[in-house]
LUMTOR-761871 format. One record per residue: residue number from 0; residue in three letters; x negated, y, z of N, C-alpha, C in turn. Coordinates in steps of 0.02 Angstrom, whole numbers, padded with zeros to 5 digits, m for minus. Layout:
! residues N
<num->NUM&residuo->ALA&nxx->X&nyy->Y&nzz->Z&caxx->X&cayy->Y&cazz->Z&cxx->X&cyy->Y&czz->Z>
...
This chain:
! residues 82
<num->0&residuo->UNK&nxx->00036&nyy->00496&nzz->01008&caxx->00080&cayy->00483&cazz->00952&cxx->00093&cyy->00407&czz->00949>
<num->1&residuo->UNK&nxx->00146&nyy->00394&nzz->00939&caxx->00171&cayy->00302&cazz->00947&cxx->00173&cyy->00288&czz->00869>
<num->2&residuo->UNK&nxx->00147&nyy->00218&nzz->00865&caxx->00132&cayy->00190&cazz->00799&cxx->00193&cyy->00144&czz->00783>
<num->3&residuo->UNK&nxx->00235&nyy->00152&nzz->00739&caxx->00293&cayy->00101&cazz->00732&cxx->00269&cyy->00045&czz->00690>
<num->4&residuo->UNK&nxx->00297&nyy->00014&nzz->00729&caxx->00247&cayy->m00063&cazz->00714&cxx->00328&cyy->m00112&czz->00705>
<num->5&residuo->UNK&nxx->00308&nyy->m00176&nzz->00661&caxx->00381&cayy->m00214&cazz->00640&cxx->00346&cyy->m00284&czz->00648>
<num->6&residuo->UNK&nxx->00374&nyy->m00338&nzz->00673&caxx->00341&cayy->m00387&cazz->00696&cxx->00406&cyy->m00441&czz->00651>
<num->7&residuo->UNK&nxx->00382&nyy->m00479&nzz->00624&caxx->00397&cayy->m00511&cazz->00566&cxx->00386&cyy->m00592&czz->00576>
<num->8&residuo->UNK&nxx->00419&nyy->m00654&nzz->00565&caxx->00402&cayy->m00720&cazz->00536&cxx->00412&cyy->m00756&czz->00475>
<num->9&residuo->UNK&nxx->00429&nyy->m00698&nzz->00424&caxx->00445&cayy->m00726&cazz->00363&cxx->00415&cyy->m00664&czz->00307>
<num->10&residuo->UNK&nxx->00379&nyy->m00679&nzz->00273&caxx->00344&cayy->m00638&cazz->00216&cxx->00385&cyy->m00637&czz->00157>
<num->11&residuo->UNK&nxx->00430&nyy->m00569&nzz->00142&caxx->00441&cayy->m00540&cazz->00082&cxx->00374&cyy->m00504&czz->00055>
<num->12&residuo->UNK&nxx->00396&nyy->m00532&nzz->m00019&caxx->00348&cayy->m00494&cazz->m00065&cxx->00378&cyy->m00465&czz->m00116>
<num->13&residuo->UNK&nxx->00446&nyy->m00460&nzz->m00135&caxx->00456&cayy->m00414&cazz->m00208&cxx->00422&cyy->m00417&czz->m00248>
<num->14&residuo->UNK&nxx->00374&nyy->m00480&nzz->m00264&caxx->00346&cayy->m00468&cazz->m00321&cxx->00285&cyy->m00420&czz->m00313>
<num->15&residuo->UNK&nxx->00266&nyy->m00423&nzz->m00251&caxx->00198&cayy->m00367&cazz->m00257&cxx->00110&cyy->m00400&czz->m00257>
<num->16&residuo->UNK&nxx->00149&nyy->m00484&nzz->m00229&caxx->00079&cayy->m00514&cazz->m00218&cxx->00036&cyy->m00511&czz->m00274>
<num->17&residuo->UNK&nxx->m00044&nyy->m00512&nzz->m00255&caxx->m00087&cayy->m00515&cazz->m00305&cxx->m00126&cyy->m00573&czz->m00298>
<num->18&residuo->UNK&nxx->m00132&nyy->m00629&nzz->m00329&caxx->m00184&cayy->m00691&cazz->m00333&cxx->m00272&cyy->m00655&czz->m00305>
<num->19&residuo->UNK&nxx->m00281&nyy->m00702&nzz->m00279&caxx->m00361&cayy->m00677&cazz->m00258&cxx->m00404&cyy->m00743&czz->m00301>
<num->20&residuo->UNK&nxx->m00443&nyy->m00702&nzz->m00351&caxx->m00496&cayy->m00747&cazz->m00396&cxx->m00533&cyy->m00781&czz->m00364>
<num->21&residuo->UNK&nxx->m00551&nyy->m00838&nzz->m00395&caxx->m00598&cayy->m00889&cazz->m00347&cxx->m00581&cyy->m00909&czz->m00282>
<num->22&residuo->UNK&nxx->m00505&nyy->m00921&nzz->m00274&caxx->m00498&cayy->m00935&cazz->m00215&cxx->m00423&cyy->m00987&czz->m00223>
<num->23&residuo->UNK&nxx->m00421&nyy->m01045&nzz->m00217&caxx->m00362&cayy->m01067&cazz->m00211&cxx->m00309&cyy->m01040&czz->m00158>
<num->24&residuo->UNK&nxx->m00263&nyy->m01032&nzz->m00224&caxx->m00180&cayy->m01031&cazz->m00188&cxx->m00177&cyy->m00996&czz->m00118>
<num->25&residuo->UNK&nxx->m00238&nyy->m00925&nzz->m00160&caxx->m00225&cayy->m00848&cazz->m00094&cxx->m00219&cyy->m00786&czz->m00116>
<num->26&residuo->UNK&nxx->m00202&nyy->m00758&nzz->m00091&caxx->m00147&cayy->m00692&cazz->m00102&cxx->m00156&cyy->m00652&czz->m00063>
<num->27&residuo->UNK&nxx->m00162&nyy->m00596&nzz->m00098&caxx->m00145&cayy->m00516&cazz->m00036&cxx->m00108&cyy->m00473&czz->m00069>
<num->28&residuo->UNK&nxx->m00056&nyy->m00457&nzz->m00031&caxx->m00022&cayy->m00407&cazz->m00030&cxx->m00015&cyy->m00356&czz->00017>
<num->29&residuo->UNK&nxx->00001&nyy->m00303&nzz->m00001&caxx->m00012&cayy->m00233&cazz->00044&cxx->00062&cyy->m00210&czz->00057>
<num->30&residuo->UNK&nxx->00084&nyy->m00186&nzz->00115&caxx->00149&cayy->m00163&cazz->00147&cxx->00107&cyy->m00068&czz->00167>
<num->31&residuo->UNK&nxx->00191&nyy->m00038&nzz->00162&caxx->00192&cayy->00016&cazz->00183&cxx->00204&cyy->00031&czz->00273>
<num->32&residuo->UNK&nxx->00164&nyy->00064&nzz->00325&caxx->00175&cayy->00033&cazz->00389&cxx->00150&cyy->m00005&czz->00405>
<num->33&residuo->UNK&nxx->00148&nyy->m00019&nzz->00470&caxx->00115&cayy->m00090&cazz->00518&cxx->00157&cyy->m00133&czz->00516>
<num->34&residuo->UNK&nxx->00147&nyy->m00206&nzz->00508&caxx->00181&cayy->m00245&cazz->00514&cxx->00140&cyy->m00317&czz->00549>
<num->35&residuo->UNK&nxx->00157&nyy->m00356&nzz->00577&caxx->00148&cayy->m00399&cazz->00624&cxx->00171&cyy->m00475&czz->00623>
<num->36&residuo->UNK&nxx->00108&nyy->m00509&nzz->00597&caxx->00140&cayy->m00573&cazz->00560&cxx->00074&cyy->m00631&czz->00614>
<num->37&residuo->UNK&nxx->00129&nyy->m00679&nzz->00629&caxx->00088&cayy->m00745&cazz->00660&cxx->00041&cyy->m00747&czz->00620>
<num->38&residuo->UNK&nxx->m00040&nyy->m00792&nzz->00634&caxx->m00089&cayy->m00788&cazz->00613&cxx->m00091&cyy->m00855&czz->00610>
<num->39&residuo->UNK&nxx->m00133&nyy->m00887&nzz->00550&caxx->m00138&cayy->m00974&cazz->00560&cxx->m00067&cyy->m00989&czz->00580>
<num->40&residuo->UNK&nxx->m00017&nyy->m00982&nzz->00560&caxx->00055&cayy->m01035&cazz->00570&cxx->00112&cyy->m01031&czz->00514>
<num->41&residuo->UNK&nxx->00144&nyy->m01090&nzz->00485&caxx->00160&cayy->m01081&cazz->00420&cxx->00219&cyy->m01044&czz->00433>
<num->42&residuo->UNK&nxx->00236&nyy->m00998&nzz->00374&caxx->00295&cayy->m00947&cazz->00395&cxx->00339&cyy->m00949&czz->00321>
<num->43&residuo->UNK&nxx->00406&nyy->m00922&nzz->00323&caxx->00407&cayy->m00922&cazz->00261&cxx->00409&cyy->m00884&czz->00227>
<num->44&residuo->UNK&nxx->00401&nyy->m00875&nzz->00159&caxx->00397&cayy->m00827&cazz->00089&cxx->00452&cyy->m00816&czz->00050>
<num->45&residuo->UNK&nxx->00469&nyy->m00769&nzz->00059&caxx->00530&cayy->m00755&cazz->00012&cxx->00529&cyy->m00704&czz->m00049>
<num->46&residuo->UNK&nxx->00534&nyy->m00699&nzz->m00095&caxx->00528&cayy->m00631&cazz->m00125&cxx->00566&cyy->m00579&czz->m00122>
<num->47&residuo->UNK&nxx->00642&nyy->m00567&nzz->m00100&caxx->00691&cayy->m00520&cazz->m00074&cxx->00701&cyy->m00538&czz->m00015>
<num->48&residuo->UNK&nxx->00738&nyy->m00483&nzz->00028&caxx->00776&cayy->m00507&cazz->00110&cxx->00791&cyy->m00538&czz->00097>
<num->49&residuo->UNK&nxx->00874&nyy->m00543&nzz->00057&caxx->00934&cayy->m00600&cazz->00048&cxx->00923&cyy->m00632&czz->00017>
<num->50&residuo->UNK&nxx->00847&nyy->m00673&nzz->m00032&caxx->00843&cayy->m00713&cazz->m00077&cxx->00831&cyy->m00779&czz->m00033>
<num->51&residuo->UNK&nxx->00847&nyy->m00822&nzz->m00071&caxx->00806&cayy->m00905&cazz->m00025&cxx->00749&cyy->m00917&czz->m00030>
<num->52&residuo->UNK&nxx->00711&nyy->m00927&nzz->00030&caxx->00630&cayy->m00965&cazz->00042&cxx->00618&cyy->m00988&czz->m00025>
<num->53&residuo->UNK&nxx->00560&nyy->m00960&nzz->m00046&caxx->00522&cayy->m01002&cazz->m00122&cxx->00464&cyy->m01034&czz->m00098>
<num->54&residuo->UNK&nxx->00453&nyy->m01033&nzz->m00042&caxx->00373&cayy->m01093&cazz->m00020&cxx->00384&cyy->m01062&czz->00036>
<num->55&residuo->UNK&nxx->00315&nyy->m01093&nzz->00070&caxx->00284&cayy->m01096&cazz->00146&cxx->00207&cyy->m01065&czz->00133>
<num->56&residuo->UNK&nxx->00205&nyy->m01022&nzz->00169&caxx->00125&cayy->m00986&cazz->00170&cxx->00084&cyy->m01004&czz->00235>
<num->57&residuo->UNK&nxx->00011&nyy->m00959&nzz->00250&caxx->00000&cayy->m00968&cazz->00295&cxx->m00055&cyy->m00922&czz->00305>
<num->58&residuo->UNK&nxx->m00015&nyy->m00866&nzz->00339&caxx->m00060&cayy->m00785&cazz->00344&cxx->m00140&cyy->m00800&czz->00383>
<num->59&residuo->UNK&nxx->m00188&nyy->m00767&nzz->00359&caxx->m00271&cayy->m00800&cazz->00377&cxx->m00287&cyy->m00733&czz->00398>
<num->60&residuo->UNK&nxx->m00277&nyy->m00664&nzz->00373&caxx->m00296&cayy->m00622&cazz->00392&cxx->m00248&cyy->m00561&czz->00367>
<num->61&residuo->UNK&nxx->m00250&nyy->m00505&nzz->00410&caxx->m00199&cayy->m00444&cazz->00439&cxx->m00241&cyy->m00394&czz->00449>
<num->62&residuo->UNK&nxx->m00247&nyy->m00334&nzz->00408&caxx->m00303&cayy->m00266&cazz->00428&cxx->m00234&cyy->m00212&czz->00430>
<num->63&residuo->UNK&nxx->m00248&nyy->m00183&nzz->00478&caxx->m00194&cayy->m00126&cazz->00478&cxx->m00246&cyy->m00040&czz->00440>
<num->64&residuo->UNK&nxx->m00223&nyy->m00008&nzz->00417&caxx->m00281&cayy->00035&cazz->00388&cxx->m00232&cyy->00093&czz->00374>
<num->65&residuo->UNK&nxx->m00256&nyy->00161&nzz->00402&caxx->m00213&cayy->00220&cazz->00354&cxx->m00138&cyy->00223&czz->00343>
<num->66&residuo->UNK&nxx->m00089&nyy->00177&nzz->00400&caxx->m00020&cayy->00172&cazz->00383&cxx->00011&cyy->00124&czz->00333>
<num->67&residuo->UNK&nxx->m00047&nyy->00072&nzz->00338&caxx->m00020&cayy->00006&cazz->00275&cxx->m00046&cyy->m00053&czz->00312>
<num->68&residuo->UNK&nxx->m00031&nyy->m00099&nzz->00290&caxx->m00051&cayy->m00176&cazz->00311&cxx->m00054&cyy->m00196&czz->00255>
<num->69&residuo->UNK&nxx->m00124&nyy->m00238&nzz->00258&caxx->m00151&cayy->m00279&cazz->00194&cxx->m00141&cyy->m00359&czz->00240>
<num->70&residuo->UNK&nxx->m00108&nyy->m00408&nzz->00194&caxx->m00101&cayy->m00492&cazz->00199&cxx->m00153&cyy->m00509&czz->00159>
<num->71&residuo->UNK&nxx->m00173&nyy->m00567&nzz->00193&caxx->m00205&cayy->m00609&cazz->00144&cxx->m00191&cyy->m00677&czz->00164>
<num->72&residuo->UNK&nxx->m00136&nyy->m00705&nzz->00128&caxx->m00108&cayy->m00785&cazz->00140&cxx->m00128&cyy->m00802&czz->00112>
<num->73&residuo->UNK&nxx->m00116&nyy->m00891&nzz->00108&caxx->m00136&cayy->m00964&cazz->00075&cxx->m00071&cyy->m00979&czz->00064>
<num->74&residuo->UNK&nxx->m00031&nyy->m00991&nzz->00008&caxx->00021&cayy->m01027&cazz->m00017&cxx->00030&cyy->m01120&czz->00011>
<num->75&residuo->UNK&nxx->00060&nyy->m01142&nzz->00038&caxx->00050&cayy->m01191&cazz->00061&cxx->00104&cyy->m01246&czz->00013>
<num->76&residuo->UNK&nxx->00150&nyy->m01217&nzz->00012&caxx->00199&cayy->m01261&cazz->m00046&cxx->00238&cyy->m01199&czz->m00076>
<num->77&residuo->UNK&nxx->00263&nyy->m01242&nzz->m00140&caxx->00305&cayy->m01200&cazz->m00175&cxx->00351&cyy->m01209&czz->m00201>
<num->78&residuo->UNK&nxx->00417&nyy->m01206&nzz->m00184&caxx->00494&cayy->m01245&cazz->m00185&cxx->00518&cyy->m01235&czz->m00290>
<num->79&residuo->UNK&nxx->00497&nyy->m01182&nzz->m00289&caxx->00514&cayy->m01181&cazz->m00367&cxx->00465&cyy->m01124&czz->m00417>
<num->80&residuo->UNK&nxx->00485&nyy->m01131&nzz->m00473&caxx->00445&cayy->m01111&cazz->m00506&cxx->00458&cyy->m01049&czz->m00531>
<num->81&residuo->UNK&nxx->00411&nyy->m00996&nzz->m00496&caxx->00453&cayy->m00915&cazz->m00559&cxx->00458&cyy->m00912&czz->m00622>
């Protein structure tokens, strides 16, 4: 059975990220599917496809599990304010 997998350099979030406590300016968010993001290299963050870059992240860790992908970035800058 072939696993469809989507290989990515820019992180949409729709608004799904969740702050991780006790941890500066890191985040995980969970995708439906495999998806495939550079590791350690700054990428950018958008919150829609067609919206404009709102910062620069920098993905640390990628678990694929059960047909989902869990992120866990570091926010590196942040162009404006939600």
């Amino acid at each position: 059975m072939s696993m469809p997998l989507v290989v990515d350099w820019r992180l949409v979030t729709h608004g799904r990220e969740k702050r991780i406590e006790n941890k500066e300016n890191m985040f995980k968010i969970t995708f439906d599917g495999y998806k495939l993001y550079p590791i350690n290299q700054v990428i950018e963050i958008r919150r829609h496809d067609n919206s404009d870059q709102i910062g620069s992240g920098k993905i640390v860790e990628l678990t694929w599990k059960e047909d989902t992908t869990i992120c866990i970035y570091q926010l590196i800058s942040l162009y404006n304010v939600n």
